[in-house]
C-alpha positions in Angstrom: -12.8 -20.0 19.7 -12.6 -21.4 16.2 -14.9 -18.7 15.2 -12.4 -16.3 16.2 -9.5 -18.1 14.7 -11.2 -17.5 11.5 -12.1 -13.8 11.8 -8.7 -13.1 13.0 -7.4 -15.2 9.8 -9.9 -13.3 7.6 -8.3 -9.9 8.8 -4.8 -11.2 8.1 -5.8 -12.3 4.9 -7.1 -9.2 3.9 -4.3 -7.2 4.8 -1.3 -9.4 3.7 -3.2 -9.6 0.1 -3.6 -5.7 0.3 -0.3 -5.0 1.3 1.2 -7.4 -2.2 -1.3 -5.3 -4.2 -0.5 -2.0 -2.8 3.2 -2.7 -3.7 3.2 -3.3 -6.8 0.2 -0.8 -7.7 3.0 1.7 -5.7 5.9 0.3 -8.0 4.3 0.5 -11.1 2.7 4.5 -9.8 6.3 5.7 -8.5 8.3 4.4 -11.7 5.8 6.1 -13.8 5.9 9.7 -11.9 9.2 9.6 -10.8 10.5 9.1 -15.0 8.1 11.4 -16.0 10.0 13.7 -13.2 13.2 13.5 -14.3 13.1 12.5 -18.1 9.8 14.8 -19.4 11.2 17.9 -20.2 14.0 16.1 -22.4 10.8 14.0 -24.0 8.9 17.2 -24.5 11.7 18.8 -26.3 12.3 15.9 -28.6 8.5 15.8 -29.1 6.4 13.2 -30.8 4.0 10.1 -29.6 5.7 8.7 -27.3 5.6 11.8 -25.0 2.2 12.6 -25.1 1.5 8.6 -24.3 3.4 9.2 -21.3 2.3 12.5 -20.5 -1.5 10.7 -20.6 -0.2 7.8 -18.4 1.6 10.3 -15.5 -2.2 12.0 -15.9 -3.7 9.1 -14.9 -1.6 8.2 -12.4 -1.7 11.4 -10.7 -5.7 11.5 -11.1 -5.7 8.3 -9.7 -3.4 8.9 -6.5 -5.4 12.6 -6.1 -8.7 10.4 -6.0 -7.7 7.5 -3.4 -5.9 10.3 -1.9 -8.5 12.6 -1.3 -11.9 10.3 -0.4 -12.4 8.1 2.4 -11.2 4.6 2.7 -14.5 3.1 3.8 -16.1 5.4 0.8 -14.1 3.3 -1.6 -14.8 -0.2 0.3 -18.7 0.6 -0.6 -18.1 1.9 -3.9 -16.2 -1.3 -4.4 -18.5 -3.6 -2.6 -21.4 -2.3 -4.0 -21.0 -1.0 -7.1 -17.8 -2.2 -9.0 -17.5 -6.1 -7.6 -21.2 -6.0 -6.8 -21.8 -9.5 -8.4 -19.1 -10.9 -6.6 -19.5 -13.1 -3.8 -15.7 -13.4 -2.9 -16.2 -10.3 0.2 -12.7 -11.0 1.3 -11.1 -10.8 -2.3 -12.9 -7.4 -2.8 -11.9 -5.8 0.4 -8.2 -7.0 -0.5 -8.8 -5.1 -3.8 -10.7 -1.7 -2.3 -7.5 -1.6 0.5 -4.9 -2.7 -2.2 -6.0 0.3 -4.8 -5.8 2.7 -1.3 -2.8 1.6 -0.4 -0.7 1.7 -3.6 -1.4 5.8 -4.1 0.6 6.0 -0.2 3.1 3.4 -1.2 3.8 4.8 -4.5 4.5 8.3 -3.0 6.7 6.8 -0.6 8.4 5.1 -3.3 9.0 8.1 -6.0 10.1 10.3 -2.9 12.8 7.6 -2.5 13.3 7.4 -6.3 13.8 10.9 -6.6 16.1 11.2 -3.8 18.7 8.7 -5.6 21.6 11.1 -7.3 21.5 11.3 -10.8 24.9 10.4 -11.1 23.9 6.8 -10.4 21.7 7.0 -13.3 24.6 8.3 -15.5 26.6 5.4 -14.2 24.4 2.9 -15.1 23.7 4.6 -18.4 27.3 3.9 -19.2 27.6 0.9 -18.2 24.9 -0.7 -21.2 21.5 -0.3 -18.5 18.6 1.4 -20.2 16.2 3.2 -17.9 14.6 0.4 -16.9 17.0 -1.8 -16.1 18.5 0.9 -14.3 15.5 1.0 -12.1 15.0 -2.3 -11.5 18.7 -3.6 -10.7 19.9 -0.5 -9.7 17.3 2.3 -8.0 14.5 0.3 -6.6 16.6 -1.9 -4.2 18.3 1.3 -2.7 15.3 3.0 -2.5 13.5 -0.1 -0.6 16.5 -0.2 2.3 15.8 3.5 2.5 11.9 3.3 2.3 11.5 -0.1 4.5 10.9 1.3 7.3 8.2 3.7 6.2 6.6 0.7 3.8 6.2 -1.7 7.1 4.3 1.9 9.1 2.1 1.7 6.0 1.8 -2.0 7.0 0.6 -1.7 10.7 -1.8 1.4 9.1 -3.3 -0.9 6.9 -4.0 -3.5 9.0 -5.6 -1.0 11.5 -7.6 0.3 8.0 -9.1 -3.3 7.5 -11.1 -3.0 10.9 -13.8 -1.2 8.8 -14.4 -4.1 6.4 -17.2 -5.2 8.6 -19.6 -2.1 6.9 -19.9 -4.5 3.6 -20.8 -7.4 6.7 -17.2 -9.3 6.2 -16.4 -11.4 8.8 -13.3 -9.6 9.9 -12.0 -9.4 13.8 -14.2 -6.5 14.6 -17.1 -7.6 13.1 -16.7 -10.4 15.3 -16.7 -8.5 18.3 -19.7 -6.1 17.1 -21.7 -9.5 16.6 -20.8 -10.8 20.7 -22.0 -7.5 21.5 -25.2 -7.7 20.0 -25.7 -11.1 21.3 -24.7 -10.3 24.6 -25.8 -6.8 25.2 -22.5 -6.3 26.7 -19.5 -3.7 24.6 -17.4 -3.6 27.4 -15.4 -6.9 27.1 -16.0 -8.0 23.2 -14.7 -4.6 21.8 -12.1 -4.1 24.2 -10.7 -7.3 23.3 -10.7 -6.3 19.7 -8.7 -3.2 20.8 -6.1 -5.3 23.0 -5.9 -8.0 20.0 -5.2 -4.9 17.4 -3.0 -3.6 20.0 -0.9 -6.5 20.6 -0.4 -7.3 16.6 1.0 -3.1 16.9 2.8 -3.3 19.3 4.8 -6.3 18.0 5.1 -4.9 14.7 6.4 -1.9 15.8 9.2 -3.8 18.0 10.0 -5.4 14.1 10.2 -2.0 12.6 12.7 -0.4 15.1 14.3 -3.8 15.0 14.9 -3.1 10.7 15.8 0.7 11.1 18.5 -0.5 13.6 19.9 -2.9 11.1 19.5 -0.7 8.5 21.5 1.7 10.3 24.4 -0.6 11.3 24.6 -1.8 7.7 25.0 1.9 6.8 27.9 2.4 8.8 
């Protein structure tokens, strides 16, 4: 039973430590694009470094969301594993990292599509009242776009968490991997990995209930 505690705790860990890093990779991703979006044709036409510095930084970010994007999740847990944090012995920290970079390039989309759907007369407003562009996305744009995006960042959540059942390939002692190992042991799937399913199940199901729970408040809030 204690075994279990700690594989459960070891899959909670990983995906609470994923989620904070897939945040504020998404944050950092979304401000980036979404500027670029809406201030880089008046950059372009005033020319000069700071445009091309930011024209190389959108690059990257979007080279680095098509990548994530477009290869498998457990393809970038080995890569990680193996290649990049290969010397490590910290298995949990590097899973948090592989699922963290994965799950910014999701979160950050989510974000920009709530940046980009704030009206630019907000942006004007704040303009005249003294914020800069930054300020104006930090205490103005991002906490709208979070009540509006909540719902869908807390879906990426219960995803994630349903992702981390594969961090038993680099031999992490995660909930699945636990029930892999009874099987082995006991020459019997039936019960071990169905009770990894009901346990994953369960933790869905509940979180589920807490996101219709938010978009209901959300939507009485609104009224």
């Amino acid at each position: 039973m204690e075994i279990s505690r700690k594989r459960f705790k070891n899959t909670v860990i990983i995906t609470v430590m994923a989620l904070l890093l897939g945040v504020v990779i998404g944050i950092v991703v979304a401000m980036i694009r979404s500027t670029f979006d809406k201030t880089g044709k008046d950059m372009k036409r005033r020319g000069g470094f700071g445009y091309y510095l930011f024209y190389l930084v959108d690059m990257l970010c979007k080279v680095y969301l098509t990548v994530i994007r477009g290869t498998p999740v457990v393809v970038q847990l080995l890569i990680a594993y193996f290649i990049i944090f290969a010397s490590s012995n910290n298995g949990i920290m590097v899973a948090a990292i592989a699922f963290g970079i994965n799950s910014g390039a999701y979160v950050a989309e989510i974000l920009r599509g709530g940046i980009m759907s704030i009206d630019n007369g907000q942006f004007e407003a704040s303009r005249s009242l003294g914020f800069n562009y930054v300020q104006t996305m930090i205490y103005v744009v991002i906490p709208q776009v979070f009540k509006t995006v909540l719902p869908t960042l807390l879906n990426e959540f219960i995803a994630l968490i349903k992702e981390t059942s594969i961090a038993g390939y680099v031999g992490i002692m995660d909930l699945t991997k636990g029930g892999d190992i009874i099987r082995g042991r006991t020459f019997s799937a039936f019960l071990p990995l169905f009770a990894v399913a009901l346990i994953y199940l369960i933790i869905v199901v509940f979180l589920t209930h807490v996101v219709g729970k938010v978009e209901r408040r959300l939507r009485k809030s609104e009224r």
